[in-house]
Phi, psi and omega in degrees: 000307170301322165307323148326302185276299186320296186310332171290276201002274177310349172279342165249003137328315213280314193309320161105357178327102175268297180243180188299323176287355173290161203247320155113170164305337194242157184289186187032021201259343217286123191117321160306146156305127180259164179320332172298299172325288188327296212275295172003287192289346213257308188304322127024264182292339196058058173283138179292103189299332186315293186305317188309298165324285195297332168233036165224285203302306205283349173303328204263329170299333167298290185323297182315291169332292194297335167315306183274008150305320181285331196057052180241030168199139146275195187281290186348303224281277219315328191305286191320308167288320160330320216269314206315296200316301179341295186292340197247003181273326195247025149281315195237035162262320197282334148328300182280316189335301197308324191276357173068025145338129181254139162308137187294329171165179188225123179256107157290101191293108159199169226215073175350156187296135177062005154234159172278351173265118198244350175318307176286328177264011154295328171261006155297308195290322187298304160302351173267313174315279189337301185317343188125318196288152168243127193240130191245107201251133196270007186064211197252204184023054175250099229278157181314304192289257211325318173306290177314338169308296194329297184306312182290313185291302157215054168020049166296173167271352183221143176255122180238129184224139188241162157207144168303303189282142147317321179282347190269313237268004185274333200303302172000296172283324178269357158299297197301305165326306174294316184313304191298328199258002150263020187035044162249027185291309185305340163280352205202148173245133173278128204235116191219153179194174185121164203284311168271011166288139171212176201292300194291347162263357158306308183271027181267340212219000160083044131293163195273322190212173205228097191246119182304324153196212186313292161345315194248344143312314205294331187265297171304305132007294186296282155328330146270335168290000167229005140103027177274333194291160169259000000 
């Protein structure tokens, strides 16, 4: 029975399903339970919110990635499954509180001084929640001084930071600049992503890591966090 619910839960990850009235990617679905509902019954049944993650959502989100990797899923498809976890993340964070699960590490979100674009890095924090982590998202248009507050204030171990723009994308460096001259760079690993970013301008400015998107945010993360990166 339980294997059962886990297994609808990932089909309507991969499906973008949030509730019974979505229409999902495939006809006829709509009237079915969607993840929310899902995650309801398998807490219910008392199912280990731990296991709801680990062998439903991120099972159904593994997918979703290699789908967009493949490109037999775009950002509209992924958002939509992004949106599902989400929802199904603020069913089951006071479910892990109770259980004193301990967290993988705590990330600080934010969307650089002067842009306004928040998409992408709304489906990195969903994903990272899922991954285990606790993510504190400072939203966008947020400036170098106010990020270094953060960072002082609460001491994550990763700083994720995103821009769109070209024009946006220098606040990157003189964030990282602040960082060092308040002597937290060496405290916090930095993460930059986004459309107008790439990997060789990641190490121009001295971040620890480069995520092309959600998925490959989510592996690096992981990957510093177990000390495989150089």
């Amino acid at each position: 029975m339980a294997e059962d619910i886990l297994a609808l839960i990932e089909e309507n990850v991969i499906q973008g399903r949030v509730t019974q009235d979505d229409e999902g990617l495939e006809e006829g679905m709509v009237g079915q339970p969607g993840v929310s509902e899902l995650i309801e019954k398998a807490l219910a049944q008392g199912l280990n919110p731990q296991d709801i993650i680990n062998r439903g959502l991120t099972k159904g989100m593994d997918i979703v990635g290699q789908r967009f990797e493949t490109k037999e899923y775009y950002i509209p498809d992924m958002l939509a499954s992004a949106e599902a976890v989400g929802a199904a993340m603020e069913i089951l964070e006071p479910h892990l509180a109770r259980s004193g699960l301990k967290s993988k590490g705590k990330i600080i979100m934010v969307t650089v001084e002067g842009d306004l674009h928040d998409i992408g890095k709304n489906i990195v924090s969903i994903l990272l929640r899922g991954a285990g982590y606790t993510v504190k998202d400072l939203g966008n248009d947020i400036a170098p001084q106010a990020i270094v507050a953060a960072v002082r204030e609460d001491r994550p171990q990763f700083l994720g930071m995103s821009a769109l723009l070209t024009s946006t994308m220098i606040h990157m460096s003189t964030t990282i600049q602040a960082l060092a001259e308040n002597g937290l760079k060496d405290k916090v690993k930095v993460i930059i992503g986004g459309a107008a970013v790439s990997q060789e301008f990641a190490q121009s400015i001295g971040a620890d890591g480069y995520g092309a998107d959600g998925f490959e945010a989510v592996r690096v993360v992981e990957s510093l966090n177990s000390g495989k990166a150089s």
